[in-house]
N, C-alpha and C positions, 0 to 999 in steps of 0.2 A: 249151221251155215248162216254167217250173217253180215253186214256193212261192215267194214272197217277202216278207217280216213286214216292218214296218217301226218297230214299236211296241219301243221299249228303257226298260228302266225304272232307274230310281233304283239304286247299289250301294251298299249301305250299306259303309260304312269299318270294319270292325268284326276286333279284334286275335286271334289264336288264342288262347283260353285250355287249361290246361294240363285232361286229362278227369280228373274227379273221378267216383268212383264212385257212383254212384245205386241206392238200394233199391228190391229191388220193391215193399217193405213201403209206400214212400213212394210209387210210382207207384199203388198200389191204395188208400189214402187218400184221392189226390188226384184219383183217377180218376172220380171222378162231379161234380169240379167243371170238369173240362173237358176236352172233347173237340171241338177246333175246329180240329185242324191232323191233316197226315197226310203222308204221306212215300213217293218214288218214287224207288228202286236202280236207277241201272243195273247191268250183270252183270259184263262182262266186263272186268277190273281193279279196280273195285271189291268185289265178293260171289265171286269166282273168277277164277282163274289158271288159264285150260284147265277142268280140272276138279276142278283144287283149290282148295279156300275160301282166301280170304286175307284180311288183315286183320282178326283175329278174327269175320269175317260170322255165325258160327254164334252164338257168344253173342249179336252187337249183336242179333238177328232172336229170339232166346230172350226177349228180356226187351222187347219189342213182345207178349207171352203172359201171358197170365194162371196161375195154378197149378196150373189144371185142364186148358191149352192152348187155352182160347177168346181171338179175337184181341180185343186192347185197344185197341190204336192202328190205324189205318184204314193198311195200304201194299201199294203192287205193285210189283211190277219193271218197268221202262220202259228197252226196250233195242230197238236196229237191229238184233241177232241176229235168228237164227230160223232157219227151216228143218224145224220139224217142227210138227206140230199144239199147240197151248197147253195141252191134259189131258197129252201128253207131258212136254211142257216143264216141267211142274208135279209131276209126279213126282218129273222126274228132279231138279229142285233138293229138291224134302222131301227125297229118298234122301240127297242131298250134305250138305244142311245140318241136318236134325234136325228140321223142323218143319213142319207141316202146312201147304203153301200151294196153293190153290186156282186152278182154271184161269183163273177171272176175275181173279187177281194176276197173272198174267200178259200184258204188254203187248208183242209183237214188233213189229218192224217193217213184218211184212206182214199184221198183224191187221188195219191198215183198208181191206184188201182186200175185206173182207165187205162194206162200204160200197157197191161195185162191182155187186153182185150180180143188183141189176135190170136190169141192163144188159146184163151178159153170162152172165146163168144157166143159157138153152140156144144159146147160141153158143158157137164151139168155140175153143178158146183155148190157149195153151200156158205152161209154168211153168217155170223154170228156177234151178240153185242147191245148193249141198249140200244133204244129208238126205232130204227126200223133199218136192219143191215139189208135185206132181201132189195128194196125198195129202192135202195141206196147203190147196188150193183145196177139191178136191171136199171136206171138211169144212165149209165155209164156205159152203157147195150150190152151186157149179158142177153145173152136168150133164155138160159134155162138155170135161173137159180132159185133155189129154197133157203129158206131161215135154218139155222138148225132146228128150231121146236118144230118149225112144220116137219121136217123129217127127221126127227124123233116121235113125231105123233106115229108116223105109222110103223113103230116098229113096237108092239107091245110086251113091255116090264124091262125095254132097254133102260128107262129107269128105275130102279128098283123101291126107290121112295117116294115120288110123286105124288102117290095119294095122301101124304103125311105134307104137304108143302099149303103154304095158308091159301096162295092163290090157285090152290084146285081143290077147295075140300068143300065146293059147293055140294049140295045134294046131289047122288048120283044122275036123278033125274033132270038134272038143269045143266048136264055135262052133255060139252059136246063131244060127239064119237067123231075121230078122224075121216073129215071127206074122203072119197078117191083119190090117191095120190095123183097129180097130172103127168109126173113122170115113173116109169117103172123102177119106182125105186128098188124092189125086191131081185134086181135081176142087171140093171144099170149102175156102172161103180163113178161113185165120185171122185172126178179129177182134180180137184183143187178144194180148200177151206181155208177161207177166208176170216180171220178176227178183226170185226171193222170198227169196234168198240170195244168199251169196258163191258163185258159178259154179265148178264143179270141174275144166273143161276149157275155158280163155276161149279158144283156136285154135276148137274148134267150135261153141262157142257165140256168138263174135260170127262166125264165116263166117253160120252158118243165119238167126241175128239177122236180120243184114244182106240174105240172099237173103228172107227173109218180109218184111221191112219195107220194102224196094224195090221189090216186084212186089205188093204191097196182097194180101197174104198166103198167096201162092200162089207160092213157089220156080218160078222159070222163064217166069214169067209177066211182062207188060210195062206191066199196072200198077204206076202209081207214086204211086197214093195209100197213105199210110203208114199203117197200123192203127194203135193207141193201146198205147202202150209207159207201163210202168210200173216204178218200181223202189221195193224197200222200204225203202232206206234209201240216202244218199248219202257217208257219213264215209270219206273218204279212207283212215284205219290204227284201229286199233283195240290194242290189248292182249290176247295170247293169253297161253297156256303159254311161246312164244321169248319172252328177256330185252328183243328188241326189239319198234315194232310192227310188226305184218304189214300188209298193204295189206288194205281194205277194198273195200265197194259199189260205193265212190265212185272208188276207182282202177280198176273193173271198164266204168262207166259212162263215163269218160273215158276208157277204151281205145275202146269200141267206138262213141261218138260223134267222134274223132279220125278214124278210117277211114272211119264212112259219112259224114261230112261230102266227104272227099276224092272218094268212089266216085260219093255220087248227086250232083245237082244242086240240092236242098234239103233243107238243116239237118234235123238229127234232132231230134225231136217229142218233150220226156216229158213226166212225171212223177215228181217224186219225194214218196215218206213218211219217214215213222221224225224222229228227232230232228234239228237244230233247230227243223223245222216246228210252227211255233205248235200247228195244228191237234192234233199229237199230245199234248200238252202239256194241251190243251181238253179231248181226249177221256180224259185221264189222270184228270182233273180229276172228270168226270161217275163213273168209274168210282168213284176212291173216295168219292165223295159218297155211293154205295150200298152199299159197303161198311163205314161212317160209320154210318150207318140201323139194320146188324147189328150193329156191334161195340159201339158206344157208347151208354150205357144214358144219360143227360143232355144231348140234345143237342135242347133245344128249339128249336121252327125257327124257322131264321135268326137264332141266336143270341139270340133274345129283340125283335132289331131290325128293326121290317118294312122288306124291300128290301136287306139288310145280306148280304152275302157268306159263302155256310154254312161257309167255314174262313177261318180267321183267316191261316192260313201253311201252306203247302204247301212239304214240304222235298225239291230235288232233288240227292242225292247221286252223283256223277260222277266220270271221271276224267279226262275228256276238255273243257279248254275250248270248244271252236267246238264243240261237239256239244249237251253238259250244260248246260255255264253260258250260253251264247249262246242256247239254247233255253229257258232260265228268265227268264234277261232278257227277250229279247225278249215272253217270256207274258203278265211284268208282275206286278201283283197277282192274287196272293196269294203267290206262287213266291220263295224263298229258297235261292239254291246255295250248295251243299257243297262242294268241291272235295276228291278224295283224291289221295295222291303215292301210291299201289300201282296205276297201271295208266302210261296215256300223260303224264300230269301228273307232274315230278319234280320241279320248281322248289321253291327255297329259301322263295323272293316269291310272290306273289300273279300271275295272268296279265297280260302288259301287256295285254293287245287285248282280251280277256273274262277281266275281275278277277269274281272270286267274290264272295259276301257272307262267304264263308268259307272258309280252306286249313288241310285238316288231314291229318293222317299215314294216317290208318285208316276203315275203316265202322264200328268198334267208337268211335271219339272220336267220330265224326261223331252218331252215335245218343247217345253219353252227352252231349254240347251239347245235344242236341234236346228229352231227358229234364231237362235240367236249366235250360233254357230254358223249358219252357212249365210244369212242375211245381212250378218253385221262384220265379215270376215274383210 
């Protein structure tokens, strides 16, 4: 069970021009004549390589600022990462990149999780994924979540190999024995599991997966109604720090729905978020509408036009076609893709299967077209 858009829009044919440099002097002139367009980075290839900036992202993201550091231009980051809470997250790129960005610029993949929440706010649920998944709900008001490791902790030789794994082969004596669990895990069935990251240990994570989601979420048990599985995001590889890319959500997700397919007798049940799903794209959309409201001092509503659409162009810079560009297509109006060659994208050409409205070398060209597209128009 999963998203499926159907709506593809128009790609305009449009040639790479060469980035000319743009004043700020010129962006603050021209700044109170419009303010109708706004713009969403993903991270990982384009704005950072691991955690180093690439493609000059620290200046293209300097001069979205005013000279005092108030924002000008309305943008967030829109990314299937994640793994820690979005005031984190928002930290940690100001530290990287120089500039003040707010936790609501921040878009992950398992922020529409929060969506979830009347559903499962005191039911007991579990998270799973690098960083800190658990920590990452309960922020979002969960009441009652666990990690999966915490609850695989108290189910003893639910991993069968554990003690062969490097990061437990400390001395018996210097292990910890499983606290009391806080909730009765032995007896209380989990309603929902949650993939909020890339999984750091997929042998344990799809064993447990798979014993909750067979037995209606209770390990051992001979229910086989399946609780409501979720994942934040579904992109196959992604673009880190290695020169290549690494396997993503999506290759985590097609591991563990290839085995319990085999195991139980019916197909494995999701969902997925994160990019190319329209919906996040929607909600991209809503987000800088209000950040629009703060930054831009000229933006009478609706452009002047009752019923008229409050941006005129919404720019998605990417590095990933079937991710980026396939999810700006498919959104439609008002959504214009970027395409960069510093992450999963290296092509000379244009994408055959999802061509961009535009291929450029950098985040730093990408933002000087944007500037000079709607300022100098």
């Amino acid at each position: 069970m999963r998203f499926h858009a159907t709506t593809i829009s128009r790609v305009s044919q449009l040639k790479n021009r060469a980035p000319v440099l743009f004043q700020s002097s010129q962006l603050r002139s021209n700044h109170q004549k419009r303010c109708n367009f706004g713009i969403a980075f993903d991270i990982d290839g384009v704005i950072l390589r691991g955690r180093v900036p690439t493609g000059g992202s620290p200046q293209a993201l300097r001069r979205l600022y005013g000279d005092s550091g108030e924002l000008k231009v309305p943008y967030l980051f829109l990314t299937n990462g994640g793994g820690v809470p979005e005031t984190k997250r928002a930290k940690e790129l100001s530290e990287l990149l120089g500039v003040n960005i707010l936790p609501s610029q921040v878009v992950q993949g398992h922020s529409p999780f929060r969506n979830l929440l009347k559903k499962f706010e005191n039911e007991l649920i579990i998270a799973t994924g690098k960083g800190n998944p658990a920590l990452v709900m309960s922020e979002y008001g969960f009441k009652k979540v666990l990690s999966l490791e915490e609850y695989a902790s108290y189910f003893e030789s639910i991993d069968p190999v554990s003690q062969y794994k490097r990061w437990t082969t400390a001395p018996v004596s210097d292990r910890k024995t499983p606290a009391v669990p806080r909730y009765d895990v032995f007896s209380e069935r989990i309603k929902a599991a949650f993939v909020v990251s890339d999984p750091v240990d997929w042998g344990r994570d799809i064993q447990v997966l798979c014993d909750i989601l067979r037995s209606g979420g209770l390990p051992g048990d001979a229910n086989r109604n399946q609780p409501p599985l979720y994942f934040a995001a579904d992109d196959l590889e992604y673009q880190a720090a290695f020169p290549s890319e690494r396997l993503g959500l999506g290759a985590f997700r097609i591991a563990l729905e290839s085995i319990f397919n085999i195991i139980n007798p019916k197909g494995l049940e999701y969902v997925s978020y994160g990019k190319p799903n329209p919906f996040v794209f929607k909600n991209a959309e809503a987000i800088l509408s209000q950040l629009q409201s703060s930054s831009c001092i000229d933006h009478s509503e609706n452009n002047g036009v009752s019923g008229s659409h409050p941006f005129e162009t919404l720019y998605m810079i990417g590095d990933n076609p079937s991710v980026d560009v396939k999810g700006a297509r498919q959104s439609g109006h008002p959504w214009f893709s970027i395409l960069t060659r510093t992450g999963v994208f290296r092509g000379k050409d244009n994408h055959a299967e999802f061509p961009a409205n535009l291929v450029v070398d950098t985040v730093e060209e990408a933002v000087d077209y944007i500037l000079r597209r709607e300022y100098n128009s």
